[in-house]
DODOLUM-739187 format. One record per residue (C-alpha): residue number from 1; residue in three letters; x, y, z. Coordinates in nm, 2 decimals. Example, Ala and Ser with C-alpha at 12.3 -4.5 7.8 and 13.67 -1.06 7.14 Angstrom:
+------+--------+--------+--------+--------+
| fifi | lumvex |     xx |     yy |     zz |
+------+--------+--------+--------+--------+
|    1 |    ala |   1.23 |  -0.45 |   0.78 |
|    2 |    ser |   1.37 |  -0.11 |   0.71 |
+------+--------+--------+--------+--------+
***
This chain:
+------+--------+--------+--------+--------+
| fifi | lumvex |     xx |     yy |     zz |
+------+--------+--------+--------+--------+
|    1 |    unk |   0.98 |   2.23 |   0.05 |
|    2 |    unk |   1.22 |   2.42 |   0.20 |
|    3 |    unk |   1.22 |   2.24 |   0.54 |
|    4 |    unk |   1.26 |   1.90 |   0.38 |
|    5 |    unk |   1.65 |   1.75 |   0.31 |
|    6 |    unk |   1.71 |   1.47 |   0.06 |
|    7 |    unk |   2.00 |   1.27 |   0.19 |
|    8 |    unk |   2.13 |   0.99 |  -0.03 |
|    9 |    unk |   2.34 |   0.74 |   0.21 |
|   10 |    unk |   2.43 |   0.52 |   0.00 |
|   11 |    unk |   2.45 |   0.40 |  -0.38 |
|   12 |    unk |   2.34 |   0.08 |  -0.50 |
|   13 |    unk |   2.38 |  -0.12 |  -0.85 |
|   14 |    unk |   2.06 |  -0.24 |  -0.91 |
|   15 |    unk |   1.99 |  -0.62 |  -1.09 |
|   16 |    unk |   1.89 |  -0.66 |  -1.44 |
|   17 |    unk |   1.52 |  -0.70 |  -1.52 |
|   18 |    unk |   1.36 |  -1.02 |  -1.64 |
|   19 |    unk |   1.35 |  -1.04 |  -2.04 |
|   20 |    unk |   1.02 |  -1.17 |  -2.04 |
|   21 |    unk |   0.73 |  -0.97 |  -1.99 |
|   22 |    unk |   0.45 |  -1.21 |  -2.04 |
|   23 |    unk |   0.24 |  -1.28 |  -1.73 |
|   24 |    unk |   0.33 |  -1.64 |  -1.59 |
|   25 |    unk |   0.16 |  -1.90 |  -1.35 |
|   26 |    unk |   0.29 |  -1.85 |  -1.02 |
|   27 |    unk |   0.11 |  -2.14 |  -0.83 |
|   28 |    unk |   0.45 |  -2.27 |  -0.72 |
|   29 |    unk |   0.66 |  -2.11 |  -0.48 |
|   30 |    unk |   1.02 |  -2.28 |  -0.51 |
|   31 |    unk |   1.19 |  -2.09 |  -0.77 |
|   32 |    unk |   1.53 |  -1.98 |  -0.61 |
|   33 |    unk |   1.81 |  -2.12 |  -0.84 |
|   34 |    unk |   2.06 |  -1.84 |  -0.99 |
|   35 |    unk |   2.11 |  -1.80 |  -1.37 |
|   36 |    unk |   1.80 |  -1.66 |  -1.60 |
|   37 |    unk |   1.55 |  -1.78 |  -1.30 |
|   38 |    unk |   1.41 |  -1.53 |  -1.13 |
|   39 |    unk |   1.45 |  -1.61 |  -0.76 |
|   40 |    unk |   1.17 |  -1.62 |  -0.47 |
|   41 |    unk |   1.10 |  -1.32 |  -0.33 |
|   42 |    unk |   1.31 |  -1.39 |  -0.02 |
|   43 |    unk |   1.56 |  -1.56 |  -0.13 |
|   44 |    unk |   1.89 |  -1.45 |   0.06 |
|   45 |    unk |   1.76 |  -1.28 |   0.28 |
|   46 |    unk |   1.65 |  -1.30 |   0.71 |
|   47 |    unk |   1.45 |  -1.56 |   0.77 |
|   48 |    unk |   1.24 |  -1.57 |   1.13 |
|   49 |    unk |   1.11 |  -1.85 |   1.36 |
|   50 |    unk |   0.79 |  -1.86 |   1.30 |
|   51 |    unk |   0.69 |  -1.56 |   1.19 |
|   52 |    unk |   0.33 |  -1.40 |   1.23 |
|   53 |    unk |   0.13 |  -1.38 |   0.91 |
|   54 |    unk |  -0.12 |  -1.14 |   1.05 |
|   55 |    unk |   0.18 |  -0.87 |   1.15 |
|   56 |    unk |   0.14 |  -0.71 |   0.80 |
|   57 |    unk |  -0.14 |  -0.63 |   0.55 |
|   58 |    unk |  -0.15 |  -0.55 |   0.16 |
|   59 |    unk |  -0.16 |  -0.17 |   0.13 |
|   60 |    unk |  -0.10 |  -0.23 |  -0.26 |
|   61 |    unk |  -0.12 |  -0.49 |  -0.51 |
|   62 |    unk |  -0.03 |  -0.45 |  -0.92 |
|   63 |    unk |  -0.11 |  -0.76 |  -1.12 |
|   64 |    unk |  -0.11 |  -0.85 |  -1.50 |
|   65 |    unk |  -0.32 |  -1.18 |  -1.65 |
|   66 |    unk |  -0.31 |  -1.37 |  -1.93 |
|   67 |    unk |  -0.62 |  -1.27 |  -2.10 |
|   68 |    unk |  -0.82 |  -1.00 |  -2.34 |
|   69 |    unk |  -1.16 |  -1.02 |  -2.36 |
|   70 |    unk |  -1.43 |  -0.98 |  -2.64 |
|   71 |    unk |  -1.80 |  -1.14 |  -2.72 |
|   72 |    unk |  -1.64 |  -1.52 |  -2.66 |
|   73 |    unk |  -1.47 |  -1.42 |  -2.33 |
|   74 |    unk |  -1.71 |  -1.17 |  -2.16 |
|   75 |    unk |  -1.59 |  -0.93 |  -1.89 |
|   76 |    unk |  -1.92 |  -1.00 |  -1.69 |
|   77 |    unk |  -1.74 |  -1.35 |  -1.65 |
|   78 |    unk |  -1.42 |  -1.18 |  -1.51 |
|   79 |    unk |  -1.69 |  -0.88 |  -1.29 |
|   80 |    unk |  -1.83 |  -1.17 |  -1.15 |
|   81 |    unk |  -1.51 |  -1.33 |  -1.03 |
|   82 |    unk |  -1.38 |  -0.99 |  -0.85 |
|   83 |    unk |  -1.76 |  -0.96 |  -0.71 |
|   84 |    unk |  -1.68 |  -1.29 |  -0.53 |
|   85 |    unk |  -1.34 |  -1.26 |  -0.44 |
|   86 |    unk |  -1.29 |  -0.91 |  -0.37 |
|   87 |    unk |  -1.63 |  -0.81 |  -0.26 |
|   88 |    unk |  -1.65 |  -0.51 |  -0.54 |
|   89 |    unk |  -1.59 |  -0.60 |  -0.91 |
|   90 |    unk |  -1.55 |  -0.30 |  -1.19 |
|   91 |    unk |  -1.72 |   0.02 |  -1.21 |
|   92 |    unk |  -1.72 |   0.28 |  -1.43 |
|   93 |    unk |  -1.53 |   0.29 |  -1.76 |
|   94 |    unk |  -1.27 |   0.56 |  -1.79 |
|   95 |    unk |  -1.36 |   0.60 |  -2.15 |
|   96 |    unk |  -0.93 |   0.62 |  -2.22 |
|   97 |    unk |  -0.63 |   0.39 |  -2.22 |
|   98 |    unk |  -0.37 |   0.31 |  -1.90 |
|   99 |    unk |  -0.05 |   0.27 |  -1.97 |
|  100 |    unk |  -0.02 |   0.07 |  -2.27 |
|  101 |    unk |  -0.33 |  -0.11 |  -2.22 |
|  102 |    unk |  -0.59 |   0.05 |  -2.48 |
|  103 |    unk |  -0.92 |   0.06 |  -2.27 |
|  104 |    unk |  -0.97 |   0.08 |  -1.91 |
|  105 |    unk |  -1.24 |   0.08 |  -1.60 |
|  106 |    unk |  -1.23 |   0.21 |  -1.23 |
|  107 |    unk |  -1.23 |  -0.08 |  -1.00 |
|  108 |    unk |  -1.52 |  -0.06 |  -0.69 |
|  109 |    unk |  -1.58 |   0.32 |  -0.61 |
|  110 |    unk |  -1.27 |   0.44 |  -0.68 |
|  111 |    unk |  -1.06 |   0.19 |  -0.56 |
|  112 |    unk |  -0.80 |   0.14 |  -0.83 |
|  113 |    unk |  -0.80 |   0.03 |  -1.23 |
|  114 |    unk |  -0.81 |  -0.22 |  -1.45 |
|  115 |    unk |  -0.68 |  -0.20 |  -1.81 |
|  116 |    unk |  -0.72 |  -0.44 |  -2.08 |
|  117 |    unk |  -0.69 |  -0.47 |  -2.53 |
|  118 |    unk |  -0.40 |  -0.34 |  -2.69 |
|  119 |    unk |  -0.12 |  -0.48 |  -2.94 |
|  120 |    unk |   0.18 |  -0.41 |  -2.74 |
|  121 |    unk |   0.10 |  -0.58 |  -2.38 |
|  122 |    unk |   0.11 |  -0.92 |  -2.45 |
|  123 |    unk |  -0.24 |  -1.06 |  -2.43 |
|  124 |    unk |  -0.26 |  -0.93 |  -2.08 |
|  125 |    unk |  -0.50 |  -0.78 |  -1.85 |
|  126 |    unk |  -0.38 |  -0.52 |  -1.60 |
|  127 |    unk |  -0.49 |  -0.44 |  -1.25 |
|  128 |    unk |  -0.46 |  -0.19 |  -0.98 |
|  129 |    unk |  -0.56 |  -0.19 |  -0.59 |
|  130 |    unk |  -0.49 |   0.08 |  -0.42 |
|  131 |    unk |  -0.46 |   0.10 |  -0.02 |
|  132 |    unk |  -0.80 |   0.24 |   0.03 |
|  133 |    unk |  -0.92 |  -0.07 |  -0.19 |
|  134 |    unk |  -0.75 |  -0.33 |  -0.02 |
|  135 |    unk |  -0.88 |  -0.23 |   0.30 |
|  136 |    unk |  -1.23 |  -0.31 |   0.17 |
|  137 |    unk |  -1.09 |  -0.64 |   0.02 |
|  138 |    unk |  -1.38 |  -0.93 |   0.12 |
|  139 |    unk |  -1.15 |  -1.25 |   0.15 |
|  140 |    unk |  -0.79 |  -1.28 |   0.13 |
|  141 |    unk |  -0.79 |  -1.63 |   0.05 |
|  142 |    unk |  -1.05 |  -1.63 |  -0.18 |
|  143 |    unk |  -0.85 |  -1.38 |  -0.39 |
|  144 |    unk |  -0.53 |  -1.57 |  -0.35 |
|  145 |    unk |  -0.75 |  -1.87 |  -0.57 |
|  146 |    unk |  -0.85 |  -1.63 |  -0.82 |
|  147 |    unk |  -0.51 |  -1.54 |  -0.86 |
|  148 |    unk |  -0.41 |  -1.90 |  -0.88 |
|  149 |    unk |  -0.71 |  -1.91 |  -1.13 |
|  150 |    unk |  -0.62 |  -1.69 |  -1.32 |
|  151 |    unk |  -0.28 |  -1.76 |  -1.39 |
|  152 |    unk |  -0.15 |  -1.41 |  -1.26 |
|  153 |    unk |   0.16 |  -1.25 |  -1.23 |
|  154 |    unk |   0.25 |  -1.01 |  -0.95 |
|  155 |    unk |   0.38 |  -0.70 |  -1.04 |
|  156 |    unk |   0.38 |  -0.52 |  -0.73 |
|  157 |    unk |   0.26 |  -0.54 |  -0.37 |
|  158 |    unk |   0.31 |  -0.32 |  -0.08 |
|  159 |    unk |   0.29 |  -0.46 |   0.28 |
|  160 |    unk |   0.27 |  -0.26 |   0.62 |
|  161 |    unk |   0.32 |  -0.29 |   0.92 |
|  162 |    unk |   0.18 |  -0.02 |   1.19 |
|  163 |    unk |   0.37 |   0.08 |   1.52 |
|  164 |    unk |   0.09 |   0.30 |   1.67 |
|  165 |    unk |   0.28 |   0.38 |   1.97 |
|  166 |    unk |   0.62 |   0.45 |   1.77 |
|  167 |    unk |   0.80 |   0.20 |   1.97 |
|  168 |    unk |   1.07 |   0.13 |   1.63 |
|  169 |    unk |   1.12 |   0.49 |   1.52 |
|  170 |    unk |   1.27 |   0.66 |   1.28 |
|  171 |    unk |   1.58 |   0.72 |   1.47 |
|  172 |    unk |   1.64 |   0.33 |   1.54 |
|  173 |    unk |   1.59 |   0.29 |   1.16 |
|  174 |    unk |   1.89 |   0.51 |   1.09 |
|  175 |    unk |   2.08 |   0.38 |   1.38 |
|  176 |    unk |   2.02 |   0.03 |   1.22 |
|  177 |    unk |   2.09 |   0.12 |   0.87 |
|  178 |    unk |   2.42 |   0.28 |   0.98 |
|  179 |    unk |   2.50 |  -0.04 |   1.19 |
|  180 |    unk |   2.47 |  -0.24 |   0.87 |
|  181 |    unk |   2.15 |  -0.44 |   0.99 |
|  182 |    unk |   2.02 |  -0.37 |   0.65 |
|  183 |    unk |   2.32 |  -0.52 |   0.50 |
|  184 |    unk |   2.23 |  -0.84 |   0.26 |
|  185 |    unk |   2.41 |  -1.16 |   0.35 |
|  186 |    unk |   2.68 |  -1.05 |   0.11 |
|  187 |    unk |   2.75 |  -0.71 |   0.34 |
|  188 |    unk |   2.68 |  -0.49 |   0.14 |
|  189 |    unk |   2.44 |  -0.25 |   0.19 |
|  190 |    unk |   2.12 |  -0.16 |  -0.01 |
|  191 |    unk |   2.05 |   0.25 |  -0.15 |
|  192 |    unk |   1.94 |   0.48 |   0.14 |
|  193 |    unk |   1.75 |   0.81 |   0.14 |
|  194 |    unk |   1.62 |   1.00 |   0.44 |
|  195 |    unk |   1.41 |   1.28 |   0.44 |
|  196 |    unk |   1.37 |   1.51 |   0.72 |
|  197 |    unk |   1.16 |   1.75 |   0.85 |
|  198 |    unk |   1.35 |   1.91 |   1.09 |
|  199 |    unk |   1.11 |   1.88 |   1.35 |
|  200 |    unk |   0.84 |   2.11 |   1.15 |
|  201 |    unk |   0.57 |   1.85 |   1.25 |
|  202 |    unk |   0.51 |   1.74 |   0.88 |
|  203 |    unk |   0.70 |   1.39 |   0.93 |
|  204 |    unk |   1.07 |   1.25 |   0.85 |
|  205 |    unk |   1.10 |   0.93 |   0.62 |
|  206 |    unk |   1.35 |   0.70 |   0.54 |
|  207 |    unk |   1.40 |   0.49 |   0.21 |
|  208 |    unk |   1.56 |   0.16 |   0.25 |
|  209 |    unk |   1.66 |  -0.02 |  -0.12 |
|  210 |    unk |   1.47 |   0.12 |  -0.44 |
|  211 |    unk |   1.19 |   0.03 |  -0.69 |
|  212 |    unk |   1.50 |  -0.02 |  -0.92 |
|  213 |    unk |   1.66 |  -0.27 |  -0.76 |
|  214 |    unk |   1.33 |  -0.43 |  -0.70 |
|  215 |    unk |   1.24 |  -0.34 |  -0.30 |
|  216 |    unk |   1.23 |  -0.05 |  -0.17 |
|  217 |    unk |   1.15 |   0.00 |   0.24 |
|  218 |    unk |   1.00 |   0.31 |   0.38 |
|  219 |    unk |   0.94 |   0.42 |   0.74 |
|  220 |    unk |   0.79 |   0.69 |   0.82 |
|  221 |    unk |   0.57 |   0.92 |   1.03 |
|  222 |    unk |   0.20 |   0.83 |   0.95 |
|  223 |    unk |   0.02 |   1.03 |   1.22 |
|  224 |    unk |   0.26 |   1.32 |   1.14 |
|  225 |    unk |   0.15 |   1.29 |   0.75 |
|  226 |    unk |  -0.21 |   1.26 |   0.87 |
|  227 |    unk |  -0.18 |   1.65 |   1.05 |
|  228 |    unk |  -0.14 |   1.55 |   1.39 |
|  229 |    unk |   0.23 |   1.66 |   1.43 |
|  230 |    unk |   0.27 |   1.52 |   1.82 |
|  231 |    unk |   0.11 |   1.15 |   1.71 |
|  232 |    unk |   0.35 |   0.85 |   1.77 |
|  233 |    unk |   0.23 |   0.62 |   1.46 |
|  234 |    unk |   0.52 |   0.52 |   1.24 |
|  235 |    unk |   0.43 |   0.25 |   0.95 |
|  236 |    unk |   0.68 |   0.00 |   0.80 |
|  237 |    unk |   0.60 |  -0.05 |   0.46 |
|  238 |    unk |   0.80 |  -0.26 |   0.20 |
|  239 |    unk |   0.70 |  -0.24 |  -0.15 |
|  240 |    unk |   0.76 |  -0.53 |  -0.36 |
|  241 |    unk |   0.83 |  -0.52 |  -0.76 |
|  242 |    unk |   0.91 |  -0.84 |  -0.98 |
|  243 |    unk |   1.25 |  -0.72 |  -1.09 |
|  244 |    unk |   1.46 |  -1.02 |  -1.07 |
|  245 |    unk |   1.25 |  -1.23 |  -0.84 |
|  246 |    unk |   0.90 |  -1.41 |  -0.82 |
|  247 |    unk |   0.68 |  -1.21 |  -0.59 |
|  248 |    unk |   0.44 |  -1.56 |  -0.46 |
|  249 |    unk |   0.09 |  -1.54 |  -0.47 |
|  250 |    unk |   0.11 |  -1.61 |  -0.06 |
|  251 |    unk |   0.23 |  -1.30 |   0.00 |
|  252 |    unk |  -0.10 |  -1.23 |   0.02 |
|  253 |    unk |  -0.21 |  -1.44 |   0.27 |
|  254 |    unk |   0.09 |  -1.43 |   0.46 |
|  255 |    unk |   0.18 |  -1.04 |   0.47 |
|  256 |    unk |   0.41 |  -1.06 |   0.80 |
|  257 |    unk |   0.62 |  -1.35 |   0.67 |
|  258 |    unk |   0.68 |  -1.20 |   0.42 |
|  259 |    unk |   0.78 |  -0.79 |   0.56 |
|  260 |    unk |   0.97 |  -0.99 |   0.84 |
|  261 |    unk |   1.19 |  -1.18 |   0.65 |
|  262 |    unk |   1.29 |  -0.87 |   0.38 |
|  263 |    unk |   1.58 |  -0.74 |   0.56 |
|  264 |    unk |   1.81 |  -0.92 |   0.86 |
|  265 |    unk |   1.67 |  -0.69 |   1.11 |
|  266 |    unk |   1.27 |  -0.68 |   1.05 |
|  267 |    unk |   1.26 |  -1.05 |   1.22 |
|  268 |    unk |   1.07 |  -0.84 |   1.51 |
|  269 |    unk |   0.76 |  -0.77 |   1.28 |
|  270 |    unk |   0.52 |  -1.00 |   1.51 |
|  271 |    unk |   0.28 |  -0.84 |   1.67 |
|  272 |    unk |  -0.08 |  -0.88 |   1.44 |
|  273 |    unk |  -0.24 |  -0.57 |   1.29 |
|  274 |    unk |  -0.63 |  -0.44 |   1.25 |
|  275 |    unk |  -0.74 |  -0.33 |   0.93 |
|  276 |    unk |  -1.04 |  -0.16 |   1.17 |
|  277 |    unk |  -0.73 |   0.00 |   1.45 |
|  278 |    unk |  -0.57 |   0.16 |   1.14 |
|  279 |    unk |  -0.88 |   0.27 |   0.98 |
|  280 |    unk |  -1.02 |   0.40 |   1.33 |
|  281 |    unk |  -0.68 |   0.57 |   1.41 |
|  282 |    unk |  -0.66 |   0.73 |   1.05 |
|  283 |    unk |  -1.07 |   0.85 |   1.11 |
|  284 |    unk |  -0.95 |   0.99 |   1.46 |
|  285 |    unk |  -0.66 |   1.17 |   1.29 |
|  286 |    unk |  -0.84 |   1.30 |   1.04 |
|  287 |    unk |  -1.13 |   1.42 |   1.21 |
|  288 |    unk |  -0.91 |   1.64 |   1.47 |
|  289 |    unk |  -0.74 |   1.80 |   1.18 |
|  290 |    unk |  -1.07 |   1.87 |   1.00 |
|  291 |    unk |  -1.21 |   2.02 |   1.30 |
|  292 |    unk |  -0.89 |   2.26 |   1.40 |
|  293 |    unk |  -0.90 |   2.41 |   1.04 |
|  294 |    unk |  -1.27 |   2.44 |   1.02 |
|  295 |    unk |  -1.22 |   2.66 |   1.37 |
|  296 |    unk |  -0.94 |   2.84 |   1.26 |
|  297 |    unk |  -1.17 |   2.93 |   0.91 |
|  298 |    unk |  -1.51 |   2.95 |   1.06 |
|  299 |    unk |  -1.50 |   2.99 |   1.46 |
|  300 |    unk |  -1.53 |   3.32 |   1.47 |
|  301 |    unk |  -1.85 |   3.34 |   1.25 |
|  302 |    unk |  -2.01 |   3.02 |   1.41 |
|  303 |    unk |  -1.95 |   3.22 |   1.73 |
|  304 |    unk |  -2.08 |   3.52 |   1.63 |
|  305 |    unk |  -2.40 |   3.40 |   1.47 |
|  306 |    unk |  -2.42 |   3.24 |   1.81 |
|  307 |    unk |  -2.30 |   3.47 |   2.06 |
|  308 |    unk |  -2.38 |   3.84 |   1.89 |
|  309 |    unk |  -2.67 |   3.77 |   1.66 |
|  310 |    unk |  -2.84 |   3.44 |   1.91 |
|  311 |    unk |  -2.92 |   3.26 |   1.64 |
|  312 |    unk |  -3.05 |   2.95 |   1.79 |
|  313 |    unk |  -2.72 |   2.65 |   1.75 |
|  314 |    unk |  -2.97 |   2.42 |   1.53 |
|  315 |    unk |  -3.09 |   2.71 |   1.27 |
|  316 |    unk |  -2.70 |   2.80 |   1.27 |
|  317 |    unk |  -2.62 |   2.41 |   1.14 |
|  318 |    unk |  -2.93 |   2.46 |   0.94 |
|  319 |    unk |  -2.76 |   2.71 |   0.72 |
|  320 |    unk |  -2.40 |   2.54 |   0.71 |
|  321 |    unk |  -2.44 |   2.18 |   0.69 |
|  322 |    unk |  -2.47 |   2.03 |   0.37 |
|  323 |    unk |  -2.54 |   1.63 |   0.28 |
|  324 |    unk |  -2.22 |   1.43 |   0.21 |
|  325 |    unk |  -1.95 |   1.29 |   0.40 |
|  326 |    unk |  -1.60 |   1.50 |   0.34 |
|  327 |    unk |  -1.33 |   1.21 |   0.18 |
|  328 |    unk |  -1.08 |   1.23 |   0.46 |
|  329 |    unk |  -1.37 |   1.07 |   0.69 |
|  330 |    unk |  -1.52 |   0.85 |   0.41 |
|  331 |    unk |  -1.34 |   0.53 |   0.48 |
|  332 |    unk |  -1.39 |   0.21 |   0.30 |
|  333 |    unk |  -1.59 |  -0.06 |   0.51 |
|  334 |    unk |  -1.32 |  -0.34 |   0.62 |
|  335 |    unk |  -1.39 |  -0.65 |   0.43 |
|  336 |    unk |  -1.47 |  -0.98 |   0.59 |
|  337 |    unk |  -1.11 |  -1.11 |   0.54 |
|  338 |    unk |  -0.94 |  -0.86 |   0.78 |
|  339 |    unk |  -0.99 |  -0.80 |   1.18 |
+------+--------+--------+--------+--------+
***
């Protein structure tokens, strides 16, 4: 877009990756040392007093398993075990392959994939939840003990963190990036990129690290992405890869530690979220939008069917309305783990 500007702040050397590929217990949560160890997640880094494990949720989470399955190891077994944790299990095959994986199945109704078989991945199952799906997620904890179960190995995770009323903007962000409260312990700074807008209404963004180096931060202007360009709500959202460190199976059931201690100056993550505030504000958002096209597209023949030709309002929906829900307003059902 021509309105948009891509400015890199600052360059960064990101770690070397893991040799091993193989998905790995992760029940404990002490790794740390230096050397061919990958290190905890937040190793290094800001640590707050007791910070709130409701002030984030999972807007993301890749995962790989140690297992293929066949007529001995059934994937009703494995269905069965999402249906339980997750509240959905698999749905339709996608009659094709995933990345490397050689077969592979959509996950709820639409809610991400899961790949398996193949003789370049290691044994390993893949899957996929996206945003949308984790929202409908059923239990958190019960599918922190699957994971446990299942021997799993986090791939990636992305945690948020809304600010409805845009309280921490995207101008303190800079202004803390360029005050070095991004800085690790060892003062250097991590690879910046801002995006901006210039106050066209579609929403400025700032990038703090990168999915190289392992973590990458962004904040930006949700309600302005949504199409309400005077809406306040900026999200905080760190997204978490296992390059050079363990991503813990907790982070799952402790999303705010977690986002609060990823950079010295996120300690003030504390306030808890809603799954069903988020959803609500996103429904709102999207229904405003929807309704100020639909007038700018169809007002003036709704008004004239109306106003010229009096056809009677119900005959005039009659005609127009059509079954189904439009997908900006079909939003998943908040699972049972989430307020």
């Amino acid at each position: 877009m021509d309105s948009v500007e891509h400015l890199s702040l600052q360059q960064d050397v990101p770690p070397q990756e893991p040799a091993d590929g193989r998905a790995h217990p992760q029940g404990r949560t002490d790794a740390g040392g230096d050397g061919d160890t990958p290190r905890l997640v937040i190793r290094g880094e800001n640590h707050s007093t007791e910070p709130n494990p409701s002030a984030a949720f999972v807007d993301w989470l890749n995962f790989t398993f140690p297992q293929t399955f066949s007529e001995e190891i059934p994937l009703s077994r494995l269905n069965r075990q999402l249906l339980s944790a997750f509240g959905f299990g698999l749905g339709m095959p996608r009659n094709r392959g995933h990345l490397n994986y050689t077969d592979s199945w959509e996950i709820g109704r639409g809610f991400g994939i899961f790949a398996s078989g193949g003789e370049t991945v290691g044994g390993t199952s893949f899957f996929s939840l996206s945003g949308e799906g984790c929202h409908a997620v059923k239990d958190w904890q019960a599918v922190y003990e699957l994971l446990q179960e299942l021997s799993v190995r986090i791939t990636r995770v992305d945690l948020a963190h809304d600010d409805f009323q845009g309280i921490r903007d995207i101008k303190l962000a800079v202004a803390w990036y360029v005050a070095g409260e991004f800085n690790s312990q060892r003062g250097r700074p991590p690879k910046a990129e801002y995006i901006d807008d210039f106050d066209s209404g579609s929403g400025k963004t700032l990038y703090i690290g990168s999915r190289e180096s392992g973590k990458l931060l962004r904040v930006y202007e949700k309600g302005k992405q949504l199409g309400a360009p005077s809406h306040p709500w900026v999200r905080w959202e760190l997204e978490l890869h296992n390059k050079d460190r363990i991503v813990p199976h907790e982070v799952l059931i402790n999303p705010g530690a977690y986002l609060a201690t990823s950079y010295p100056c996120m300690a003030w993550v504390s306030d808890s979220q809603s799954r069903i505030q988020t959803i609500a504000t996103t429904s709102r958002i999207n229904l405003d939008s929807l309704l100020r096209h639909c007038r700018g597209s169809y007002g003036k023949l709704i008004w004239t069917l109306w106003r010229v030709l009096e056809i009677p309002p119900e005959e005039i929906l009659a005609k127009l309305a059509r079954p189904g829900i439009p997908p900006r307003l079909d939003m998943p059902v908040v699972g049972g783990g989430d307020v």
